[in-house]
Backbone as CSV, one residue per row, in Angstrom:
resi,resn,N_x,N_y,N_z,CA_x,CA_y,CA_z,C_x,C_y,C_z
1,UNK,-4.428,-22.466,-5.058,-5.809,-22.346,-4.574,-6.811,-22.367,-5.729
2,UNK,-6.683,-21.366,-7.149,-7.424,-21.414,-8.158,-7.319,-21.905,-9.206
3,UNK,-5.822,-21.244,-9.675,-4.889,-21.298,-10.567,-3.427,-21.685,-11.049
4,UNK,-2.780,-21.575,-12.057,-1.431,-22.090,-11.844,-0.653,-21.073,-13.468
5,UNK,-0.373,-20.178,-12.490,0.343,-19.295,-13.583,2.240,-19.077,-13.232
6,UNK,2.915,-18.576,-14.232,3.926,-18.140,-14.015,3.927,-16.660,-13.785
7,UNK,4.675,-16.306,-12.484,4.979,-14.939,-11.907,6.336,-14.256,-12.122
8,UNK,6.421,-13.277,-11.762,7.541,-12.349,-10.778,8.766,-13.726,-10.990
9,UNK,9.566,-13.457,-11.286,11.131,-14.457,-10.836,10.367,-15.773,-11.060
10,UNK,9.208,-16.269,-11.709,8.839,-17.384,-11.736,7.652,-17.634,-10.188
11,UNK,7.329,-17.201,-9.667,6.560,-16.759,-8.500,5.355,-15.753,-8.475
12,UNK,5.672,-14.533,-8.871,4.449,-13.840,-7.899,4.392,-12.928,-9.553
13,UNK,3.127,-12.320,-10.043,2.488,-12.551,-11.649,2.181,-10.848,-11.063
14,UNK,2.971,-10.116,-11.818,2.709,-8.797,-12.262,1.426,-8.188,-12.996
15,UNK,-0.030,-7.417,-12.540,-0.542,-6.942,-13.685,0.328,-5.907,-14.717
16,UNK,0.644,-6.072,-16.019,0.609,-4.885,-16.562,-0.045,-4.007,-16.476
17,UNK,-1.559,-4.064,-16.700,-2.050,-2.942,-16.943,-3.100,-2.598,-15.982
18,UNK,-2.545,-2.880,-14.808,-3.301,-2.449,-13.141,-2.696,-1.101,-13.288
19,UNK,-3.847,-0.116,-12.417,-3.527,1.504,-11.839,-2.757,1.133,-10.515
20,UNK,-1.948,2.455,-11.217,-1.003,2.454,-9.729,-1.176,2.417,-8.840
21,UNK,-1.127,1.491,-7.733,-1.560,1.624,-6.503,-0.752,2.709,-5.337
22,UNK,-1.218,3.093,-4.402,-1.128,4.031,-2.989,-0.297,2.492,-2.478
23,UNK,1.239,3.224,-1.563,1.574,2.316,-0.741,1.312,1.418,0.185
24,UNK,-0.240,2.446,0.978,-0.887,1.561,1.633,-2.025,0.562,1.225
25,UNK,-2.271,0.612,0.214,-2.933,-0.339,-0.680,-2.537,-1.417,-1.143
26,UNK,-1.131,-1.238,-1.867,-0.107,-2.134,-1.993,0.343,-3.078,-0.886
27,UNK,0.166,-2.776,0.504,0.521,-3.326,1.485,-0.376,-4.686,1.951
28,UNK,-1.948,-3.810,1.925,-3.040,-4.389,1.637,-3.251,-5.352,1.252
29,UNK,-2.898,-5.274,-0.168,-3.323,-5.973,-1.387,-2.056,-7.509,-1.106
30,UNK,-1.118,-6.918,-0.428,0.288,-8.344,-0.033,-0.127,-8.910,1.086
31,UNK,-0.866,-8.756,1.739,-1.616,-9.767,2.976,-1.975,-11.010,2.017
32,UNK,-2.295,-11.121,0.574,-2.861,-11.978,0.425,-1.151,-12.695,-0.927
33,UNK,-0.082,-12.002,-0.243,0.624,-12.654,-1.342,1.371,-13.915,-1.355
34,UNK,1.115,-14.520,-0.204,1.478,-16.226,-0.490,0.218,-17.077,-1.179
35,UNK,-0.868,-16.410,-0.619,-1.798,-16.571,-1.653,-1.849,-17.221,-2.991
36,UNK,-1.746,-15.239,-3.389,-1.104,-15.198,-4.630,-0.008,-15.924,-5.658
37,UNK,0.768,-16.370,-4.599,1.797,-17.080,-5.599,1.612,-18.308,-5.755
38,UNK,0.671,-18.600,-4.981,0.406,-20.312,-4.490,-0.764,-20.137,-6.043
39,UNK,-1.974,-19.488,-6.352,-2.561,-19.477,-7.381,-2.497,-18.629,-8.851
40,UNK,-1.293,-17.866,-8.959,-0.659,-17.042,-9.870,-1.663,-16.001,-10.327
41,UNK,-2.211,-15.194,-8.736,-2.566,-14.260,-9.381,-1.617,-13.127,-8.797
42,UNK,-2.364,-11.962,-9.623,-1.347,-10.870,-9.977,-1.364,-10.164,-8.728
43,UNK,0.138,-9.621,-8.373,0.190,-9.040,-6.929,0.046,-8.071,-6.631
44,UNK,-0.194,-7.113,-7.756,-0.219,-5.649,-7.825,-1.616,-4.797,-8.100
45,UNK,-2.237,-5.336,-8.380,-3.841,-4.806,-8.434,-5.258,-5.886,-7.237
46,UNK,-6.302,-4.959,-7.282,-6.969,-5.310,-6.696,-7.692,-6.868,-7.665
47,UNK,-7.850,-6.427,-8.822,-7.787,-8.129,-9.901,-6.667,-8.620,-10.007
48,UNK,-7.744,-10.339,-9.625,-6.297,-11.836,-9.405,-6.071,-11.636,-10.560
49,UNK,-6.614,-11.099,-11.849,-6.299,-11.495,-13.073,-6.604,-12.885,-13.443
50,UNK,-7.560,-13.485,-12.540,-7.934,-14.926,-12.979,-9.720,-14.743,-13.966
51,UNK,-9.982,-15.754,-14.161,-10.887,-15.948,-14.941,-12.460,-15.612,-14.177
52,UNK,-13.270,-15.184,-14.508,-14.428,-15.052,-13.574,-15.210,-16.405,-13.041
53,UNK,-15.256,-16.658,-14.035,-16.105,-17.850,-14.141,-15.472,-18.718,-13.333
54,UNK,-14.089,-19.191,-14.180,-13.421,-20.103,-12.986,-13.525,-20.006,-11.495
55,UNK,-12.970,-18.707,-11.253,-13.244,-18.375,-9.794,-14.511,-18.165,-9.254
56,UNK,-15.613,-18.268,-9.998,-16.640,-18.336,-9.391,-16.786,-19.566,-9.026
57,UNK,-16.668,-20.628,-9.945,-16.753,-22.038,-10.063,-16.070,-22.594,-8.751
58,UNK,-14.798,-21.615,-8.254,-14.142,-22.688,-7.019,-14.320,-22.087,-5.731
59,UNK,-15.096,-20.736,-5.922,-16.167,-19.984,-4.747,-17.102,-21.349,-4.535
60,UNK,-17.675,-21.887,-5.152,-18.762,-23.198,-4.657,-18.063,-24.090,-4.475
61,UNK,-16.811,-24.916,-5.332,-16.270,-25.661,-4.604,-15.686,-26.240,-3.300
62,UNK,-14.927,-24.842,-3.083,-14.211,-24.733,-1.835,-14.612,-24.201,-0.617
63,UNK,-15.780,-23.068,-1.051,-16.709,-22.526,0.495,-18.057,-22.847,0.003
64,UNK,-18.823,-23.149,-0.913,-19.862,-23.836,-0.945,-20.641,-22.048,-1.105
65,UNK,-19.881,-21.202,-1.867,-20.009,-20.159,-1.936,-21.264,-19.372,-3.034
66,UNK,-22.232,-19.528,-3.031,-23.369,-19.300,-4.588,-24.442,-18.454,-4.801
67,UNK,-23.821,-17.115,-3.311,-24.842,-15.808,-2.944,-24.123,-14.359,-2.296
68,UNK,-24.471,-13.675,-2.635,-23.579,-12.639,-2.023,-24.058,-13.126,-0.397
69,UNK,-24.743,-13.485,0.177,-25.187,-13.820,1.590,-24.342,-14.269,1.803
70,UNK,-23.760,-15.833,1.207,-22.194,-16.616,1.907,-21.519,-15.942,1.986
71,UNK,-20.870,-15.072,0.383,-20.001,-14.415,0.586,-19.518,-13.722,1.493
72,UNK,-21.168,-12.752,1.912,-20.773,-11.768,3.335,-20.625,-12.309,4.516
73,UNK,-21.196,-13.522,4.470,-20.847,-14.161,6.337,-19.761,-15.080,6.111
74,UNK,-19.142,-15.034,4.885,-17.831,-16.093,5.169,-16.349,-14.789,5.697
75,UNK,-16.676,-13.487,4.886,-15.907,-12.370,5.238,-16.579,-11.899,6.518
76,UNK,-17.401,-11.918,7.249,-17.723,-11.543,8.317,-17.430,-12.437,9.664
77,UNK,-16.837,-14.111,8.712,-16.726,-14.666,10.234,-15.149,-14.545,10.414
78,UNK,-14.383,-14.237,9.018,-12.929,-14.697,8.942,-12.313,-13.334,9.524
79,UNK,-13.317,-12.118,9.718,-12.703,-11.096,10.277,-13.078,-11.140,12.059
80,UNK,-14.081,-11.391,12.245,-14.302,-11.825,13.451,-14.331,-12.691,14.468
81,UNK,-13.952,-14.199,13.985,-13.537,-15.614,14.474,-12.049,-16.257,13.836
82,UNK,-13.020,-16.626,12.523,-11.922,-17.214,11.736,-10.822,-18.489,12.707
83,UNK,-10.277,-19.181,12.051,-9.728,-20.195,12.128,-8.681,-19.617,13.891
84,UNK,-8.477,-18.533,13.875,-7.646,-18.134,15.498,-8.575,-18.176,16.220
85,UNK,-10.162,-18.527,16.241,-11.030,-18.760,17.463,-10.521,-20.154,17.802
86,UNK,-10.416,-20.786,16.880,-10.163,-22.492,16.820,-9.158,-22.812,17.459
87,UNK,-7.993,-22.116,16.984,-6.608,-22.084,17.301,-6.444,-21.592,18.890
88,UNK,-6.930,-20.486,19.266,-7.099,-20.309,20.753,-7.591,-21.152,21.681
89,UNK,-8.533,-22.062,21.461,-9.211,-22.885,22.221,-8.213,-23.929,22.487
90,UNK,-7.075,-24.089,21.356,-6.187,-25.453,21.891,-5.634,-25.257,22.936
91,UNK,-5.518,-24.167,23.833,-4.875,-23.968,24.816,-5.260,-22.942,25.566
92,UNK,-7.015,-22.691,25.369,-7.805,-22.322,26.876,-9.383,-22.768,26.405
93,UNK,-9.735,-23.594,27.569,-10.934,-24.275,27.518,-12.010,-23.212,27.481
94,UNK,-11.525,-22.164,27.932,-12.944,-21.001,28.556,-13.360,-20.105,26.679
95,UNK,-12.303,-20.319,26.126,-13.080,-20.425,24.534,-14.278,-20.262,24.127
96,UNK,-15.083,-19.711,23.215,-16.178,-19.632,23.016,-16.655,-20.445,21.612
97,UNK,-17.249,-21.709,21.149,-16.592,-22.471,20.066,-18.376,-22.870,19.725
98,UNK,-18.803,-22.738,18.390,-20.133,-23.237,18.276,-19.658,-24.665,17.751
99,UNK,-20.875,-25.246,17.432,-20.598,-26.534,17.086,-19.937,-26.956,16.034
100,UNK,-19.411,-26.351,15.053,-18.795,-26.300,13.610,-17.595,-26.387,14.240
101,UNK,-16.980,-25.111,15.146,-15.641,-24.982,15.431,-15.415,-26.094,16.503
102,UNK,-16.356,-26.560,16.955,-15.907,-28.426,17.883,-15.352,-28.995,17.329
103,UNK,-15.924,-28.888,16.277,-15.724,-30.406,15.441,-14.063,-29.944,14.561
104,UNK,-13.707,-28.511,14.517,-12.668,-28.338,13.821,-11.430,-28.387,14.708
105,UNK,-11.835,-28.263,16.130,-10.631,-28.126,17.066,-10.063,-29.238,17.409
106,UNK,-10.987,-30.637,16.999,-10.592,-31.792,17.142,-9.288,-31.724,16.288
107,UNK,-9.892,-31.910,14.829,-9.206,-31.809,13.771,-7.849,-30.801,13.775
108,UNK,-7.932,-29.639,14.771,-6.720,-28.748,14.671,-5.608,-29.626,15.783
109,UNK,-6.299,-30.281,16.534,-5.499,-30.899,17.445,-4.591,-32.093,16.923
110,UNK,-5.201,-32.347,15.811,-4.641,-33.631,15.163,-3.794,-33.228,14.335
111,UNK,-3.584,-32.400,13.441,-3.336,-31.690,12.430,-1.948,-30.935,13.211
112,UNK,-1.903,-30.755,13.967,-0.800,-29.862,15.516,-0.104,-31.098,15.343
113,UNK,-0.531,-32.118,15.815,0.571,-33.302,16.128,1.291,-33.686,15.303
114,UNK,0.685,-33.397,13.423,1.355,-34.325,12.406,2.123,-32.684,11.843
115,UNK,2.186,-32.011,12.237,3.285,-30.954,11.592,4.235,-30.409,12.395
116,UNK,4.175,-30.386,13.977,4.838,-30.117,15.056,6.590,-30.511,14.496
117,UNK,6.529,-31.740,13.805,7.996,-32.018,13.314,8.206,-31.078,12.464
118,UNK,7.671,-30.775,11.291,8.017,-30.093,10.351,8.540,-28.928,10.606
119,UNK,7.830,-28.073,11.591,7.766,-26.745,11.985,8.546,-26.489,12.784
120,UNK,9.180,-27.175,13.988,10.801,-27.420,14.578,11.535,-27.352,13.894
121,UNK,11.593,-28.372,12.440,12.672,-28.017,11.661,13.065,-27.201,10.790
122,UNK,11.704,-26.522,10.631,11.961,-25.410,9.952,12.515,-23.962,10.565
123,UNK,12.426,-23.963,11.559,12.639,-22.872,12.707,11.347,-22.036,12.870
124,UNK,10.330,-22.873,12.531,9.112,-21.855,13.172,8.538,-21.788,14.418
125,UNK,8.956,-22.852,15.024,8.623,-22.850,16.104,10.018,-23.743,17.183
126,UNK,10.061,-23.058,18.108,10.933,-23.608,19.156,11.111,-25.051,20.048
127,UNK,9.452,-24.846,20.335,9.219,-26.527,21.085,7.608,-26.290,20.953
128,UNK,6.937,-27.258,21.328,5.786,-27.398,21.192,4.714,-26.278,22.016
129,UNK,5.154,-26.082,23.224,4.505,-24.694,23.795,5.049,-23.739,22.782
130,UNK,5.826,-22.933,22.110,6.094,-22.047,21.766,4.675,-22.206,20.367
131,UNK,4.529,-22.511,20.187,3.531,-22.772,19.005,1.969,-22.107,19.775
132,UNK,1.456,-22.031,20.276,0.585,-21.647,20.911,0.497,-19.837,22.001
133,UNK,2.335,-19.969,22.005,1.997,-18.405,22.235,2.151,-17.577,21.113
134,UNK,1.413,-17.255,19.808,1.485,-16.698,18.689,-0.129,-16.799,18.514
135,UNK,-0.759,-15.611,17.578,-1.643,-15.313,16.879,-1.844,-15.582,15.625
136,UNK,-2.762,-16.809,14.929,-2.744,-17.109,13.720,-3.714,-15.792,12.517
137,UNK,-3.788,-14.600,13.203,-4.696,-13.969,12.536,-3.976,-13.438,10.819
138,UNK,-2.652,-13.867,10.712,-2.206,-13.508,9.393,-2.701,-15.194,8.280
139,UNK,-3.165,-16.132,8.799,-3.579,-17.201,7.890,-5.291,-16.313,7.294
140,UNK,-5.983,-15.865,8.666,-7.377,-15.666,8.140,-7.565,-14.354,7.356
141,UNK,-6.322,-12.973,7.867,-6.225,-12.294,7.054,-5.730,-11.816,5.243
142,UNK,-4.775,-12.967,5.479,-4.450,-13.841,3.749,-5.849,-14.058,3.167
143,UNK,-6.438,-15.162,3.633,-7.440,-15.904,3.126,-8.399,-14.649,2.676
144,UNK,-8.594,-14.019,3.941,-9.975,-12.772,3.504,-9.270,-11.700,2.414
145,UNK,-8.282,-11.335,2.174,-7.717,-10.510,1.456,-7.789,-11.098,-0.291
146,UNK,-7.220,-12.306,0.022,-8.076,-13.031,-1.244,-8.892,-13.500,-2.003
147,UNK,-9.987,-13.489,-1.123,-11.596,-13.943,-1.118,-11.736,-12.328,-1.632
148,UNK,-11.903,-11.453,-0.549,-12.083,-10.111,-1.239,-11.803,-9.860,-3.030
149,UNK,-10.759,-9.757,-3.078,-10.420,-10.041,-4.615,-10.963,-10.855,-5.563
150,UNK,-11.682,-12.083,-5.212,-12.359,-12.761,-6.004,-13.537,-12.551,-6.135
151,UNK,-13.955,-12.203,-4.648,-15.213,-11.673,-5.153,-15.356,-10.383,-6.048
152,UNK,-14.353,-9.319,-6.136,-14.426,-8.351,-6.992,-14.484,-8.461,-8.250
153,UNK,-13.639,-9.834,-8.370,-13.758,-10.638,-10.172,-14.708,-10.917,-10.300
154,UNK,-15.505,-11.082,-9.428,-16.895,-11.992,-9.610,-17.994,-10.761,-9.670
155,UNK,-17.944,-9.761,-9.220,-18.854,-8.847,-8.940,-19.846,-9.035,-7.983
156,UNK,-19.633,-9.279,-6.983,-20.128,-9.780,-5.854,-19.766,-8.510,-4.532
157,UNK,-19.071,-8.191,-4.837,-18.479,-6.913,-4.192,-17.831,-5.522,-5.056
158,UNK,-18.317,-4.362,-4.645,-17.814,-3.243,-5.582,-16.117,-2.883,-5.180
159,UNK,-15.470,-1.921,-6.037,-14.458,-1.430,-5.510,-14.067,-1.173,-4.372
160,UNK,-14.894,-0.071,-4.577,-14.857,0.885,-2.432,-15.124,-0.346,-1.387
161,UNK,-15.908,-1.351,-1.251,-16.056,-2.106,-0.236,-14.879,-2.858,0.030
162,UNK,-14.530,-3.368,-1.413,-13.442,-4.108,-1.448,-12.267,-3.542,-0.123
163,UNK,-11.965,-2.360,-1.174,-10.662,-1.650,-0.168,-10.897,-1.445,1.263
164,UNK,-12.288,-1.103,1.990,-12.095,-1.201,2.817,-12.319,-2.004,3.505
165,UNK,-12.480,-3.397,3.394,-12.557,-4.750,4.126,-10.927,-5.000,4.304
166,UNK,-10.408,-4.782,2.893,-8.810,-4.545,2.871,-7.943,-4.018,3.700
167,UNK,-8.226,-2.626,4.259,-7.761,-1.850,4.960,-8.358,-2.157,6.331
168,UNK,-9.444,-2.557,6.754,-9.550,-2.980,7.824,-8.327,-4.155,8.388
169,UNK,-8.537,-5.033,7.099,-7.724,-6.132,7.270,-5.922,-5.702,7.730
170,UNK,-5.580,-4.929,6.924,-4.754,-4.372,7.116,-4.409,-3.903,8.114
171,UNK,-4.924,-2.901,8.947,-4.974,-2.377,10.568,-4.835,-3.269,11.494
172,UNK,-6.191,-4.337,11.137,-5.848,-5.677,12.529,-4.459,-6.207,12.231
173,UNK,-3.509,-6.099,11.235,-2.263,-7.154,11.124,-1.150,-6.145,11.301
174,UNK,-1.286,-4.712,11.508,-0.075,-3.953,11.976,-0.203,-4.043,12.968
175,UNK,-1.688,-4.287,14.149,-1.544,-4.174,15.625,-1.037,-5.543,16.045
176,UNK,-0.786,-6.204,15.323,-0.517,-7.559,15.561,1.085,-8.378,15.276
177,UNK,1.699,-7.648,14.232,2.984,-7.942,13.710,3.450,-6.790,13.167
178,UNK,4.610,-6.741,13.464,6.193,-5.736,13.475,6.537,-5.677,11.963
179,UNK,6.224,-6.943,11.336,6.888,-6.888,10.061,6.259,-8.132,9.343
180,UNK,6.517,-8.201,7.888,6.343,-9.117,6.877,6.784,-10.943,7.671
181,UNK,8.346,-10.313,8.058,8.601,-11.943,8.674,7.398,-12.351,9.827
182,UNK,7.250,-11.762,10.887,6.584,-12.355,11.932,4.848,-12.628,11.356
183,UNK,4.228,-12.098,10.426,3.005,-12.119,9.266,3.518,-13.604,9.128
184,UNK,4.430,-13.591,8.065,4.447,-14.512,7.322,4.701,-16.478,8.092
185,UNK,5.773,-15.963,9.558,5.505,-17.127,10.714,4.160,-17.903,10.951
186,UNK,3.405,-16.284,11.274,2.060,-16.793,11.669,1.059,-17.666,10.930
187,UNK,1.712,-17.040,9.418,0.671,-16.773,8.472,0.890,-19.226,8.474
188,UNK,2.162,-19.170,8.011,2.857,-20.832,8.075,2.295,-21.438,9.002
189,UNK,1.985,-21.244,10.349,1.711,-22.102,11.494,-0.167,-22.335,11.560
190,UNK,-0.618,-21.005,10.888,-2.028,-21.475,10.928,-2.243,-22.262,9.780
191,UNK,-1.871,-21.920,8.650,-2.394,-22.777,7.575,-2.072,-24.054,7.639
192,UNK,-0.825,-24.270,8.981,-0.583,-25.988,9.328,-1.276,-26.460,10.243
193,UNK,-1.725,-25.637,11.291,-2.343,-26.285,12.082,-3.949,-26.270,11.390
194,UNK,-4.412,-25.885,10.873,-5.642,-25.570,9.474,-5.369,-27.083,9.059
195,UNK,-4.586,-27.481,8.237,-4.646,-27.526,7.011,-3.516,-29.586,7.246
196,UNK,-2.623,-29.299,8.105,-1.943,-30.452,8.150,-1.236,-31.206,7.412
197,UNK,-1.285,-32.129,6.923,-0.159,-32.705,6.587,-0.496,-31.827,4.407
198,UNK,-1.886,-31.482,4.486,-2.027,-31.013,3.218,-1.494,-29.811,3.062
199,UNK,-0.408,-28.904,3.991,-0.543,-27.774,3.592,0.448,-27.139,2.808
200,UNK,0.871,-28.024,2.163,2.697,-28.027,1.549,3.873,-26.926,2.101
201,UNK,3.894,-27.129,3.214,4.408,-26.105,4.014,6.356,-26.114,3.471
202,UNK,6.291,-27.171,2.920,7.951,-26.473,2.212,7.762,-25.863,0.813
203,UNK,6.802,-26.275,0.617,6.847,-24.783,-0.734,5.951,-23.791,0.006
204,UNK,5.207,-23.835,0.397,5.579,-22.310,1.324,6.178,-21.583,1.893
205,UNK,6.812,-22.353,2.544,8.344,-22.049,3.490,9.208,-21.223,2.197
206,UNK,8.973,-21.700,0.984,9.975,-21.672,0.018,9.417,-20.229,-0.832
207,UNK,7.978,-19.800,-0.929,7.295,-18.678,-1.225,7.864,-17.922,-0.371
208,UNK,7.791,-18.098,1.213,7.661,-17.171,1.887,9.490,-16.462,1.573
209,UNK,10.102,-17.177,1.449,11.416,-16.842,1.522,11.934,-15.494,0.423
210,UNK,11.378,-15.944,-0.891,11.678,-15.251,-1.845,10.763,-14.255,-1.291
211,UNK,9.644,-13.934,-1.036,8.801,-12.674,-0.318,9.514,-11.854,0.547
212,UNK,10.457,-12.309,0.709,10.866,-11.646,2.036,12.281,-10.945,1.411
213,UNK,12.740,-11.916,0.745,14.157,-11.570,0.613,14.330,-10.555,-1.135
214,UNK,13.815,-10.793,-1.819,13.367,-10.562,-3.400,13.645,-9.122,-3.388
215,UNK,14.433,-8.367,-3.783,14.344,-6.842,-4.207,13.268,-6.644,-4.511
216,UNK,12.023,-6.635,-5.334,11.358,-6.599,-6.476,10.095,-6.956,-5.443
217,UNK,10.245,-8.039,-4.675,9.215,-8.663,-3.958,8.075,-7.465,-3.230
218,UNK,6.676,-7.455,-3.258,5.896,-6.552,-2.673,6.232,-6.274,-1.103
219,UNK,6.813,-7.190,-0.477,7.365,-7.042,1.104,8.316,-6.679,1.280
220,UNK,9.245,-6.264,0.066,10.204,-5.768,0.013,10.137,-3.792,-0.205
221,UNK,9.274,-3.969,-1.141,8.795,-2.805,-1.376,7.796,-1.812,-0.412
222,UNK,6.776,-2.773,0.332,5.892,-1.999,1.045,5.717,-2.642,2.223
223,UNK,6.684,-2.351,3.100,6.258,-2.883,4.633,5.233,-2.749,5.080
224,UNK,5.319,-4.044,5.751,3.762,-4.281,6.692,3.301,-2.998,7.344
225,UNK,4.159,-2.414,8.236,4.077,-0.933,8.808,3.466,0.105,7.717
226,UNK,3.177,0.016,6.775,3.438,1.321,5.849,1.948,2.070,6.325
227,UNK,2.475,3.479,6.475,1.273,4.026,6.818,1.064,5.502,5.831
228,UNK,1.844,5.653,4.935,1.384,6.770,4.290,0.968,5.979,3.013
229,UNK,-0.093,7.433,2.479,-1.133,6.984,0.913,-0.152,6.310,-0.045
C-alpha cells in the first residue's frame, strides 16, 4: 500500500522500540495486519514506522487526502458505509447508494465476476450465492485501522483519538466474527470484490496464512475475541 519493508519471518516488521501494548490494543492494532504486511509496517505499535512525509504523500495519492476534513469524512464514511454499503446492494435493490456508490456497484459487479474463479479455488467461497451471504466489514475495518495509523504519523490525529476510532473498530468486528480466520475470509472477499483482478489475492491468501498459523504471529497471540486490558 505505502511501503516495502522486510518483517517478522520475512512478513510482518516488529517495532523495537514501541511501548508495550494492552492485549486489547494489540488486537486492535491487527485489524490492520494484512495491511501491514502488504506495506511493511510495524505490527506492534500504534506507528507504521513509515516515513511521514511519504505517507503523507500517498494520503493524496490514493484518497486525494490534503486536510484533516478528508481525513475525518474518509474515517467517518469507512465506519459507517464503507465499501459493505456497496457490497450489500449486489444482492438487495432496497439499498441506500448515493451517486459515487452507483457508479462503484457497477464496478463491484464486474470485479465479482472476474474473481468468483479464484475464490472457489481457494476455498473462500462455496458457489457463487455463498459469496454474498457474508459481511465485508473486516476489508473497511483493515483499511480504517490503517488510515488511523497514518494519520497519527502524519499528525493529523492525536493518540487518544487514534485508539478510540481503534477500539470502536474493534467492537464492530467481534460482533461480527468468531475469530481471526472468519476476519480474515471476509477481510479476502471484499478487497476482491473492491479491488478485482488487482487485488493479488494469492499473496494474500499467502499473508493471511502465515497470520493465522505463525506462533509469533499477532493472531496468534491476541485473538480477535480478546477482551481483557
Amino acid at each position: 500500500m505505502f511501503t516495502s519493508n522486510v518483517g517478522l519471518n520475512g512478513l510482518l516488521l516488529m517495532n523495537p522500540q514501541g511501548q508495550q501494548l494492552n492485549n486489547r490494543k494489540m488486537a486492535g492494532i491487527s485489524l490492520s495486519a494484512i495491511n501491514s504486511v502488504q506495506a511493511g509496517f510495524f505490527g506492534n505499535s500504534l506507528s507504521t514506522g513509515a516515513d511521514p512525509q511519504l505517507l503523507a504523500d500517498k494520503l493524496v495519492e490514493l484518497y486525494g487526502i490534503s486536510s484533516e476534513e478528508d481525513a475525518r469524512q474518509l474515517l467517518e464514511y469507512l465506519l459507517e458505509r464503507g465499501s459493505r454499503q456497496v457490497f450489500s446492494a449486489l444482492s438487495d435493490d432496497n439499498v441506500d447508494l448515493d451517486p459515487y456508490e452507483e457508479e462503484l456497484k457497477f464496478e463491484y459487479q464486474c470485479n465479482l465476476e472476474q474473481v468468483i474463479p479464484k475464490l472457489k479455488e481457494s476455498g473462500y467461497i462455496a458457489d457463487e450465492d455463498n459469496i454474498m451471504e457474508g459481511n465485508i466489514l473486516a476489508w473497511d475495518m483493515g483499511r480504517l485501522v490503517t488510515l488511523v495509523r497514518c494519520y497519527y504519523d502524519c499528525q493529523i490525529i492525536d493518540e487518544g483519538n487514534s485508539w478510540k476510532i481503534i477500539e470502536h473498530a474493534l467492537r464492530l468486528c467481534q460482533a461480527e466474527y468468531k475469530d481471526w480466520r472468519e476476519f480474515s475470509s471476509a477481510y479476502i472477499i471484499g478487497r476482491a470484490v473492491s479491488m478485482g483482478q488487482c487485488s493479488m489475492l494469492t499473496s494474500v491468501a499467502e499473508t493471511v496464512q502465515h497470520l493465522l498459523e505463525d506462533e509469533l504471529s499477532p493472531w496468534t497471540l491476541f485473538p480477535l475475541q480478546t477482551q481483557d486490558q
